[in-house]
C-alpha positions in Angstrom: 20.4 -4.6 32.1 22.1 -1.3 31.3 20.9 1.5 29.9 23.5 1.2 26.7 21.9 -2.5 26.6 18.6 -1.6 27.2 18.8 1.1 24.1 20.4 -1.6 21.8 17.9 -3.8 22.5 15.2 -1.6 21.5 16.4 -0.4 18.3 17.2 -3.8 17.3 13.6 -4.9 18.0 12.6 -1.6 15.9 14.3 -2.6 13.4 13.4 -6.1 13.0 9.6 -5.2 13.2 10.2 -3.1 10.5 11.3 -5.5 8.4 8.6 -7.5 9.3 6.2 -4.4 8.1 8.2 -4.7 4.6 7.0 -7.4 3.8 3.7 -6.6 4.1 1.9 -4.9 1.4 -0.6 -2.6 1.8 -4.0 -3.8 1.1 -5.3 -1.4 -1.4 -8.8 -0.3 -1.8 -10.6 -2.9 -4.6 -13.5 -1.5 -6.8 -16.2 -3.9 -5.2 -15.4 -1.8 -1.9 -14.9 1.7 -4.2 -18.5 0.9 -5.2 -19.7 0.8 -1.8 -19.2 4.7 -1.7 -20.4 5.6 -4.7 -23.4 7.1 -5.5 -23.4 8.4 -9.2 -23.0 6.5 -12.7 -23.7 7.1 -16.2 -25.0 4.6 -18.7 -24.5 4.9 -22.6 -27.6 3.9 -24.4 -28.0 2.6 -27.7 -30.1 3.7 -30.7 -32.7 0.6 -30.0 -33.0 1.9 -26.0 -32.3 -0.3 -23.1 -32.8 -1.6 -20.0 -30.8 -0.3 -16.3 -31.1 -1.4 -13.0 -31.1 1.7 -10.1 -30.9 0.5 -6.9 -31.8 3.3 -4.5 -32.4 3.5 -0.5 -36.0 4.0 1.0 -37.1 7.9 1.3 -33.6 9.1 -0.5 -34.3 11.2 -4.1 -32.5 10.1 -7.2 -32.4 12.1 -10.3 -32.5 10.5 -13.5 -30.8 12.8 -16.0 -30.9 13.2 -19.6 -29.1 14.8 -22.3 -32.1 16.0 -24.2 -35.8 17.1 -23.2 -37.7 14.3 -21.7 -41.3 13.4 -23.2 -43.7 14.5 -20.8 -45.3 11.3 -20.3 -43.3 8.8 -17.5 -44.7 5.4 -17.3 -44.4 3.6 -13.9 -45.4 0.2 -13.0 -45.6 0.5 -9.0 -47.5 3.3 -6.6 -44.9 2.4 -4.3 -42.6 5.7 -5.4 -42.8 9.1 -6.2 -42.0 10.3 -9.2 -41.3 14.2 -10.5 -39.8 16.1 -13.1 -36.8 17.1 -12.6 -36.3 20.3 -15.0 -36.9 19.7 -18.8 -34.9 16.7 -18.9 -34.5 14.8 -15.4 -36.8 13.1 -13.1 -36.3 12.7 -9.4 -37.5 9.7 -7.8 -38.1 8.1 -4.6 -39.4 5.0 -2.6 -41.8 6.1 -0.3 -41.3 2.9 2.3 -38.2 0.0 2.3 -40.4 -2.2 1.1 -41.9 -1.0 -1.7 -41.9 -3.2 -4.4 -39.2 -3.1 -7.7 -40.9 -1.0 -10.3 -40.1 -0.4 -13.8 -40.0 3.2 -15.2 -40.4 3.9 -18.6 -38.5 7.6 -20.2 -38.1 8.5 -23.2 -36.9 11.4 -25.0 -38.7 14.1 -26.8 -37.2 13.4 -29.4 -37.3 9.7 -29.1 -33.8 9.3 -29.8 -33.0 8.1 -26.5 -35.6 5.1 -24.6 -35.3 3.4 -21.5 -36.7 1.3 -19.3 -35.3 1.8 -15.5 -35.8 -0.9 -12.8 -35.8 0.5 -9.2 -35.3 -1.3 -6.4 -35.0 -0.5 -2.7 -31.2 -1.8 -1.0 -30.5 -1.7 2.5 -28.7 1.1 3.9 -24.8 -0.7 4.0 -25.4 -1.9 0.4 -24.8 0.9 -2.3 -27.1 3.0 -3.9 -27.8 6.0 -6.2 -28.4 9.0 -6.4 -28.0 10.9 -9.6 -28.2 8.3 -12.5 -27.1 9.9 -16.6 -28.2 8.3 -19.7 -26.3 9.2 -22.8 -27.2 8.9 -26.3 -23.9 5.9 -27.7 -23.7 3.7 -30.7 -23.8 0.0 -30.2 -20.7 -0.4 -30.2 -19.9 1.9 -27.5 -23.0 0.6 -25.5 -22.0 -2.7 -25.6 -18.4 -1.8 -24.8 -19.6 -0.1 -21.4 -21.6 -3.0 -20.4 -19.5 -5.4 -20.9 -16.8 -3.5 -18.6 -19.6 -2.8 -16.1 -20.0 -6.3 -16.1 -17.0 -7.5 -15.5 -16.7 -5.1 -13.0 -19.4 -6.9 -11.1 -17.9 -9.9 -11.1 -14.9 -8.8 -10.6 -15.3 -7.0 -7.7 -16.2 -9.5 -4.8 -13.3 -11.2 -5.7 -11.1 -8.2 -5.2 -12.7 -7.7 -2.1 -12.0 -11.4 -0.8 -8.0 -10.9 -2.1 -7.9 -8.0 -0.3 -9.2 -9.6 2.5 -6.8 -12.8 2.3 -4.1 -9.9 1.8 -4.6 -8.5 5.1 -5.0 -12.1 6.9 -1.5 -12.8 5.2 0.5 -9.9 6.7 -1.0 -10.3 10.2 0.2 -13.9 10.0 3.9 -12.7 8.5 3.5 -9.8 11.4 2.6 -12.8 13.9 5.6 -15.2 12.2 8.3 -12.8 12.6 7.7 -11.5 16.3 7.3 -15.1 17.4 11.1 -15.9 15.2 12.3 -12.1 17.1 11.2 -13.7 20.7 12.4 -17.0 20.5 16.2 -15.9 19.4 16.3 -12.7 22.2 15.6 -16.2 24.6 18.1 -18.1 23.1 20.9 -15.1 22.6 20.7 -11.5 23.2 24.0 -10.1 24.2 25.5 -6.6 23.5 29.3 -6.3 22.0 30.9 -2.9 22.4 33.0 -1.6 19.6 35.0 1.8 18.4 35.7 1.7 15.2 35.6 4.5 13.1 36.6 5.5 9.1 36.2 8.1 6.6 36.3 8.9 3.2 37.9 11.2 0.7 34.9 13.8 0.6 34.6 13.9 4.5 32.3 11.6 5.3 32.9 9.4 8.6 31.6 6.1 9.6 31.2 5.2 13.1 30.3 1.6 14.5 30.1 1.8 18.3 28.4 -1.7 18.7 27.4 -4.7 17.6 24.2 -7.1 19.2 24.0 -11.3 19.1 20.9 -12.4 19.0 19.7 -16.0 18.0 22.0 -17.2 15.6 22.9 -13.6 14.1 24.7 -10.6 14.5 24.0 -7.1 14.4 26.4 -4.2 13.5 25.1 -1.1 14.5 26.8 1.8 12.7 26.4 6.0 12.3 27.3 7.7 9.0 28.3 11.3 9.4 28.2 13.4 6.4 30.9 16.5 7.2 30.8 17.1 3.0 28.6 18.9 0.9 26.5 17.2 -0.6 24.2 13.9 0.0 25.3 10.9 0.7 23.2 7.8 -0.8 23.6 4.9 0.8 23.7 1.3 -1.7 25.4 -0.7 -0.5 26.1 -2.0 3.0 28.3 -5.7 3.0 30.5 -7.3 5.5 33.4 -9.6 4.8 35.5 -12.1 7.0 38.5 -13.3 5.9 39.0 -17.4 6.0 41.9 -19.0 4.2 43.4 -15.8 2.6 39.9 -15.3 1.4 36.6 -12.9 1.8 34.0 -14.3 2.3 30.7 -12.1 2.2 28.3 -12.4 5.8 26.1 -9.3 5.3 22.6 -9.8 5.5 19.6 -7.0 4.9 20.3 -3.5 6.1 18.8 -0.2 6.9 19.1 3.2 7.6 17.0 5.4 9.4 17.2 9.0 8.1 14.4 11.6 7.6 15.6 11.9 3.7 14.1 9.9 1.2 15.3 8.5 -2.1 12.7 7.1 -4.9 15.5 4.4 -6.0 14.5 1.4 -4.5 18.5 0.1 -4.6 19.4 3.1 -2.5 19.4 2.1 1.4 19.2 5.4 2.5 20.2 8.8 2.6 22.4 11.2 4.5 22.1 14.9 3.9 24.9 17.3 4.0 25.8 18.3 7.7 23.5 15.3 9.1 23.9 12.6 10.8 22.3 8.8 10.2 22.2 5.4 11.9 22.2 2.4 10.3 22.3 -1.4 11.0 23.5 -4.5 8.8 22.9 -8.3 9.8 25.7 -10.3 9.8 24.2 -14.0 8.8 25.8 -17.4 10.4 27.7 -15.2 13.7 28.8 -18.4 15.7 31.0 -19.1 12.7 32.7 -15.5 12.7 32.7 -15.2 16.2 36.2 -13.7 17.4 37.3 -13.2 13.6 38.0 -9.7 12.6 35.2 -8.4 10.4 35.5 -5.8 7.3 32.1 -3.1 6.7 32.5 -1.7 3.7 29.7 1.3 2.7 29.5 2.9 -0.4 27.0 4.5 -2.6 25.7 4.0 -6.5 28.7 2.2 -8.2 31.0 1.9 -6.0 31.2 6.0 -5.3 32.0 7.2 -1.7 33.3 4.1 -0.4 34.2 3.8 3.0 35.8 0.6 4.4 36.5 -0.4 7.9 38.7 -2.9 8.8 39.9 -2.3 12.2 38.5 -3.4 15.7 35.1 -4.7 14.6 35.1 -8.1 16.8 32.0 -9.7 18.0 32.5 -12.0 20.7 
């Protein structure tokens, strides 16, 4: 294989592995696995008190903080942790062992406004825990609010974590799906067509498509937009046209454009800057039926602006 083949061939597999990475999303982070990380909450407490579960890991301190002076008197229901004031209005605790047993503390505020009972219980090390707990005086409205969303949260999150986890099996098998469709059409067809065609527009900028690839039961045409204006050029639009029976008929498949300038539009292809140079590449769908027919690329950017057209001496064959 040449080197001029051997390039071809590897920027069309590029290219096609890209858009095989397209398709797959990212798997984004849920909050069951957000939770595993954290290590701090805050609970709203209504008038009438309540009741919190604090898991907490084996010989790590967690402060229990309140908004208001704590009464001085904690009540515990297991020898199993260690339990200190924490300043006027916070108390650190601790399990001494991993098994010490669930306990129940009892706080309240001087003031009594604010009454809790706190279950601790020791979690393994990979399972989250806390460390620095607040409990805020809330109506019960606003208390019932938060733990109804902390709830849901709860249940929520597993199944997050199992979507993100079918998400990621899903674009390993699309990943999987296309190579194996890529390998079995370079065995069936991969041949390199030379071409030199070139065309430009009214504000100086040049196309260039110096050759085209078969492979499988497509086409490639493989193309270089030189910008000579001054401004950017946004690439939309990217179509190819053979002519059958006095009429155009439209072959152009996905494209792309490989340039180190970004555009936020999602419709926009690409972009080239001023003074730069981009390649590109457009699929032509269905080849065997164009094959030896004169093709037409037409580029142009949002509506229609900057067109460029070629319509000589692009051939595949």
């Amino acid at each position: 294989m040449s080197g001029a083949t051997s390039q071809t061939m590897v920027f069309v597999v590029a290219f096609l592995n890209a858009v095989a990475i397209a398709y797959a999303q990212p798997a984004r982070t849920s909050p069951g696995e957000a939770a595993a990380t954290r290590s701090e909450a805050e609970h709203l407490v209504p008038p009438q008190g309540g009741a919190f579960e604090v898991p907490v890991h084996a010989g790590k301190v967690c402060i229990l903080s309140f908004a208001e002076k704590l009464s001085k008197q904690a009540l515990a229901s297991s020898p199993d942790y260690e339990i200190k004031s924490w300043g006027d209005d916070g108390v650190a605790v601790r399990a001494i062992t991993a098994s010490a047993a669930t306990t129940t503390l009892a706080l309240a505020t001087a003031s009594g406004m604010v009454k809790v009972n706190v279950t601790l219980s020791v979690v393994p090390g990979q399972k989250p825990a806390m460390t620095l707990v607040r409990f805020k005086l809330a109506s019960a409205e606003e208390a019932f609010e938060a733990q109804v969303k902390a709830e849901v949260a709860k249940r929520i999150g597993p199944l997050e974590a199992e979507l993100a986890k079918a998400r990621h099996n899903m674009d390993a098998q699309i990943r999987a799906r296309a190579d194996g469709l890529l390998a079995e059409r370079l065995l069936r067809r991969n041949e390199p067509v030379r071409l030199a065609s070139h065309e430009r527009n009214d504000d100086h900028v040049i196309a260039h498509v110096k050759r085209g690839l078969l492979v499988g039961e497509d086409g490639y045409l493989i193309f270089e937009i030189e910008n000579r204006s001054g401004a950017a050029y946004r690439l939309t639009t990217a179509r190819v046209f053979v002519t059958e029976v006095g009429r155009a008929r439209d072959v152009a498949g996905p494209a792309r454009l490989v340039s180190a300038a970004v555009d936020r539009d999602p419709a926009v292809i690409g972009v080239v800057p001023a003074g730069a140079t981009a390649r590109g590449i457009v699929v032509v769908h269905g080849v065997d039926g164009v094959l030896g027919k004169p093709l037409v690329l037409e580029l142009s950017g949002p509506q229609g602006r900057g067109k460029i057209r070629i319509d000589r001496d692009i051939v595949l064959r």
